[in-house]
C-alpha positions in Angstrom: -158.3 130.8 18.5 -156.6 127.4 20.2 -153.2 126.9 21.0 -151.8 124.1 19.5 -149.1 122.4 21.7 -146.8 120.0 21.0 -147.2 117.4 23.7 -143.6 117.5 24.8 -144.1 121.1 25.3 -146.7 120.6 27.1 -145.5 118.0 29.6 -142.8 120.6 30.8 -145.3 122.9 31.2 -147.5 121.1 33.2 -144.3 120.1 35.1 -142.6 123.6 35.6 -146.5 124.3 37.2 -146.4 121.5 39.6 -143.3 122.4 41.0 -144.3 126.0 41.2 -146.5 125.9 44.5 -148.4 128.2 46.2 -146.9 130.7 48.1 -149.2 132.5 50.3 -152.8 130.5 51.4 -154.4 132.7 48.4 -154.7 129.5 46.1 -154.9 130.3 42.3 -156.1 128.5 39.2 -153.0 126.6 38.5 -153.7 125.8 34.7 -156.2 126.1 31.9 -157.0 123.5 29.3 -160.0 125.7 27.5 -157.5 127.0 25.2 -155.4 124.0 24.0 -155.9 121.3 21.7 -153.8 118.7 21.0 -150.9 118.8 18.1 -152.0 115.4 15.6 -150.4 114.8 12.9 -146.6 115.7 13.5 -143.7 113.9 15.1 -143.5 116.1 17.7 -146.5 115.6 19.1 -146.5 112.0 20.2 -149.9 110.8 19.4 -149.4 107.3 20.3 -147.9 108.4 24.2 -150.9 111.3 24.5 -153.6 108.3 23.8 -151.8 105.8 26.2 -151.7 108.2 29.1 -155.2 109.7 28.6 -157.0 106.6 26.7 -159.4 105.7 30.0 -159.3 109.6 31.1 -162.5 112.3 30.3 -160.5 115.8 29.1 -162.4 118.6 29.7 -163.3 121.4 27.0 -166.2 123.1 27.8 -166.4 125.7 30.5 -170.4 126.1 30.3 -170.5 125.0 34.0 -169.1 128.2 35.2 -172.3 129.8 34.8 -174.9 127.0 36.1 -177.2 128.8 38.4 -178.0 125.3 40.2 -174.6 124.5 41.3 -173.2 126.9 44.1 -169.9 125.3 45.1 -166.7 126.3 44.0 -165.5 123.8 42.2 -167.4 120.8 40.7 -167.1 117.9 38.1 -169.0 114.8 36.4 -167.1 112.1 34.3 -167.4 109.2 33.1 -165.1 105.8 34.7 -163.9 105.0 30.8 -163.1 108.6 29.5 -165.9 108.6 27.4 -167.1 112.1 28.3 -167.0 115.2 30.7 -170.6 115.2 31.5 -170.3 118.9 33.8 -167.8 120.9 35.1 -166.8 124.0 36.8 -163.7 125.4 37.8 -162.6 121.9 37.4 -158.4 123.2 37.7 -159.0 125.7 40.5 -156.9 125.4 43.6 -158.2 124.2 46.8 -158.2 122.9 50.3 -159.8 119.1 50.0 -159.9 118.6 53.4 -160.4 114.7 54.0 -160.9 113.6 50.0 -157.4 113.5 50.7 -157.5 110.2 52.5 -158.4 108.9 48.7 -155.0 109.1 48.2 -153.7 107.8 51.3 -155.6 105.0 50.7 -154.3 104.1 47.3 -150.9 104.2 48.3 -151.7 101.8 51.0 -153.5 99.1 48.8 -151.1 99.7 45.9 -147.7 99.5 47.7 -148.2 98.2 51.2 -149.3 94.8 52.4 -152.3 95.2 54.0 -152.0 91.9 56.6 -149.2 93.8 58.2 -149.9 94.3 61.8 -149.4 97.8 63.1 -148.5 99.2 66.4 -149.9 102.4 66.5 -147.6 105.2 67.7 -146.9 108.4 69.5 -146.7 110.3 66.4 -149.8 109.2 65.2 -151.8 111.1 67.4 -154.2 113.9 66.5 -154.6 116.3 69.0 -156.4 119.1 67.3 -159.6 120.3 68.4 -163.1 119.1 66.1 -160.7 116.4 64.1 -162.7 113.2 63.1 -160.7 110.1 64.5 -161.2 106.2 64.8 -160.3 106.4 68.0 -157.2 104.3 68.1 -154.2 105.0 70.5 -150.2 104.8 71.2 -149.8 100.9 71.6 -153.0 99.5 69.7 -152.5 96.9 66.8 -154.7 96.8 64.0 -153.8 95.7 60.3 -153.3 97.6 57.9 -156.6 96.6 56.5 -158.4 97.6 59.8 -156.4 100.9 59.8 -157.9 101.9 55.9 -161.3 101.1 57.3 -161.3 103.4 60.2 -159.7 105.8 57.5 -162.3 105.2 55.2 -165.5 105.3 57.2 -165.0 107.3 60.0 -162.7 109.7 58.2 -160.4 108.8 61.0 -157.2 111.2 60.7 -155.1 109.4 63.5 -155.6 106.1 61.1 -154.4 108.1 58.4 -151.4 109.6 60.4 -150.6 105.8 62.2 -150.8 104.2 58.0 -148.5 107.2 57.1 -145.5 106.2 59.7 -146.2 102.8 58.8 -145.7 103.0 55.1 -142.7 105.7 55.1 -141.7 106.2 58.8 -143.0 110.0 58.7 -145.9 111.9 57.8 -143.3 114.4 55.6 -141.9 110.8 53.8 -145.8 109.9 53.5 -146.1 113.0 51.8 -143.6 112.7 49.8 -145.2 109.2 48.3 -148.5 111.1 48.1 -147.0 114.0 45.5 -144.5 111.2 43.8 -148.0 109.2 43.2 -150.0 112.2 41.9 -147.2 113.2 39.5 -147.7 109.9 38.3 -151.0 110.5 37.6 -150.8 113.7 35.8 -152.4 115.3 38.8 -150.5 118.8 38.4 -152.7 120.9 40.5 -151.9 119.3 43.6 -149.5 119.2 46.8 -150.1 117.1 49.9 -148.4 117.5 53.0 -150.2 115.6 55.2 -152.5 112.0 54.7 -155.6 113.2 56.3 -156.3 116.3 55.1 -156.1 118.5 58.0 -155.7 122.2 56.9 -151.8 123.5 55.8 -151.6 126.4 53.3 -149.6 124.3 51.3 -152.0 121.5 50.6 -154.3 122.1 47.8 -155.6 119.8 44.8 -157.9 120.4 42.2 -161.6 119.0 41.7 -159.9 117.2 38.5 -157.0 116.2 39.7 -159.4 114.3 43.0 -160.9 113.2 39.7 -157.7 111.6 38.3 -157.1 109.9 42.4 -160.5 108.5 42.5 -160.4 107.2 39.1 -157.0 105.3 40.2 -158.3 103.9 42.8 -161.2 102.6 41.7 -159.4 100.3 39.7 -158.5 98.1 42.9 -161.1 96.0 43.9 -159.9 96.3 47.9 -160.8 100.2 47.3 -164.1 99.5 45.4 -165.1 97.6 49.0 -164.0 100.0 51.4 -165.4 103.3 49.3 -168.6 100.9 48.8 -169.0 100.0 52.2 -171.6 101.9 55.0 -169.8 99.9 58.0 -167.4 98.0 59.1 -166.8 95.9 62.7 -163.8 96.0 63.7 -161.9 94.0 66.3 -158.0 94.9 67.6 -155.5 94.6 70.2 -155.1 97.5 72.6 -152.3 98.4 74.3 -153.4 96.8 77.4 -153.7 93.6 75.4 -157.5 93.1 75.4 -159.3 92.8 72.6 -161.3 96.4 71.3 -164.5 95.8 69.4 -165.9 98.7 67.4 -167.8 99.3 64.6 -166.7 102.5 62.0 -169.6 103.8 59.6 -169.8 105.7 56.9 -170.7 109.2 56.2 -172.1 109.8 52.9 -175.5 110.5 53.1 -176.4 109.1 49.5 -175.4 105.8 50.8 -176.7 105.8 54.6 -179.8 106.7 53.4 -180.1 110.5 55.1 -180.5 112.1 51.1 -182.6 110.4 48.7 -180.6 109.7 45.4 -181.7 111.2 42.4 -184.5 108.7 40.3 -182.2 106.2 38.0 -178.9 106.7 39.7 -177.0 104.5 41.7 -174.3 105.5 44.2 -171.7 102.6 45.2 -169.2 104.6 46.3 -166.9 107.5 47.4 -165.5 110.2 50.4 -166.3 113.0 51.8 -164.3 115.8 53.5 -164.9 118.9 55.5 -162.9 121.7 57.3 -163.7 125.5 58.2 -161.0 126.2 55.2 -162.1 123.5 52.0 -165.8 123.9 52.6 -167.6 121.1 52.6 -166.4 118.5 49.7 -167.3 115.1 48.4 -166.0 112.3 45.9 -168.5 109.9 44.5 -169.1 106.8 42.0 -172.6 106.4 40.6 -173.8 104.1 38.1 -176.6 105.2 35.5 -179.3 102.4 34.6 -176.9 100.8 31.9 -174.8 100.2 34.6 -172.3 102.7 33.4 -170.3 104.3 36.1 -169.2 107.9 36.5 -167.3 110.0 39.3 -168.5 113.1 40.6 -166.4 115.6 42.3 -168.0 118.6 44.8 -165.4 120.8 46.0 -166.1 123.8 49.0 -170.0 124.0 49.4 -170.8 126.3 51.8 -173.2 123.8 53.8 -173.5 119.7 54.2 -176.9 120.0 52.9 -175.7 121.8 50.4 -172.9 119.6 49.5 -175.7 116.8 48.4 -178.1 119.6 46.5 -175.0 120.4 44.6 -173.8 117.0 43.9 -177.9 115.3 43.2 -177.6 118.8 40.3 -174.4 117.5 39.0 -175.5 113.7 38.6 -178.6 114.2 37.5 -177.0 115.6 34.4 -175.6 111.9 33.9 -179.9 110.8 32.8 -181.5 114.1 31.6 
């Protein structure tokens, strides 16, 4: 039988969780909505703030996905952008690494606090240094806006734009950080801890495919987002240290939207981010409209191979037209 919560109740719940953390790299599921329902009808329960916060969000009830034969990644997730329905999901609130999905978030923080004409000079600090990380390939004394700097975020999954937007923004990756678990609080993203902008692996940086989900579904609500997730390229054109002009052009990764896998028949995809390390698997993001135009995100967390990442998510989205 369902637990019925009061909503206050639950809040603190969901808030003694969060704060909780993990505390070895064994990452657990960090909460469980299949056996709640919400309280309706009493004070208590707040009906009117529960709608507000969730009125454009998909809730998910059923588990069924758990046991789909067809989708082999850990985690995975299907819902539609106005909250009408959770078309799929599976282990939707388990703990896990999301490599560079992260940069989703960095990204929103940048377009919804900072100003993105501000000229940045990149810095020491900004510099990734560890073997097989995917960079822009700026350096110690470029500037680039911050516009430029979300681009080469963006498309190249470039982590030293993610670290040089970081020290921008807040002075410090940990103050970055900071912003990044303030915002997903915000968001009633309880299953996740960022301590870094990029996504590089920590032990202590972990999200959930729902809470990416909640991210994306932010996000996409700024039209500056909507045209970087949507775009396949970008030219770019800075200042270098040296004071000539570098001339580059970032592309995108996402093999739905380069054209490497063929989406499935009816389905558009306009958007999204992928991510990959040795530790999160290989994970992707995405926005997809269905022939009425109607747009969903779809979440793929830790598939064991890149083509495998896009079987996985063309199994999940093809569940938005059959």
């Amino acid at each position: 039988m369902a637990r019925i919560i009061p909503f206050k109740a639950l809040i603190l719940a969901l808030i003694s969780i969060s704060l909780s953390g993990c505390s070895s790299g064994e990452l657990e599921r960090p909460y469980d909505f299949s056996s709640i329902v919400w309280e309706s009808g009493k004070e208590e329960a707040e009906p009117d703030r529960a709608s507000a916060f969730a009125q454009d969000l998909c809730i998910v009830t059923d588990f069924s996905g758990d046991s789909d034969q067809s989708v082999t990644a850990e985690a995975a997730g299907v819902f539609s952008m106005d909250g009408s329905q959770t078309v799929y999901s599976k282990n939707v609130y388990e703990k896990l690494y999301p490599a560079s999905t992260t940069k989703i978030m960095t990204a929103l923080i940048a377009i919804k606090y900072g100003n993105l004409s501000d000229e940045v000079t990149v810095t020491r600090d900004a510099v990734i240094t560890e073997a097989g990380a995917s960079l822009c390939g700026i350096h110690p004394g470029d500037k680039l806006t911050l516009e430029q700097l979300l681009y080469g975020l963006m498309l190249p999954s470039g982590n030293d734009a993610g670290a040089a937007i970081a020290i921008h923004m807040a002075g410090s990756i940990e103050g970055f950080a900071d912003m990044m678990n303030q915002e997903a609080r915000a968001l009633g993203a309880t299953g996740t801890h960022f301590t870094n902008p990029h996504g590089l692996h920590e032990e202590d940086h972990y999200t959930t495919a729902y809470d990416l989900y909640l991210i994306f579904h932010e996000a996409m609500k700024y039209s500056k987002f909507r045209e970087m997730t949507g775009s396949t390229a970008y030219a770019a054109s800075y200042q270098s240290a040296s004071g000539e002009t570098v001339s580059t052009t970032w592309k995108g990764g996402n093999w739905f939207m380069t054209g490497e896998r063929e989406t499935p028949e009816g389905l558009t995809v306009f958007g999204g981010k992928t991510g990959t390390t040795q530790a999160a698997g290989y994970c992707l993001v995405m926005a997809t409209r269905d022939p009425s135009s109607e747009e969903y995100i779809s979440v793929i967390m830790k598939a064991q191979s890149r083509p495998g990442l896009y079987d996985n998510m063309s199994n999940i989205i093809s569940k938005i037209v059959n």
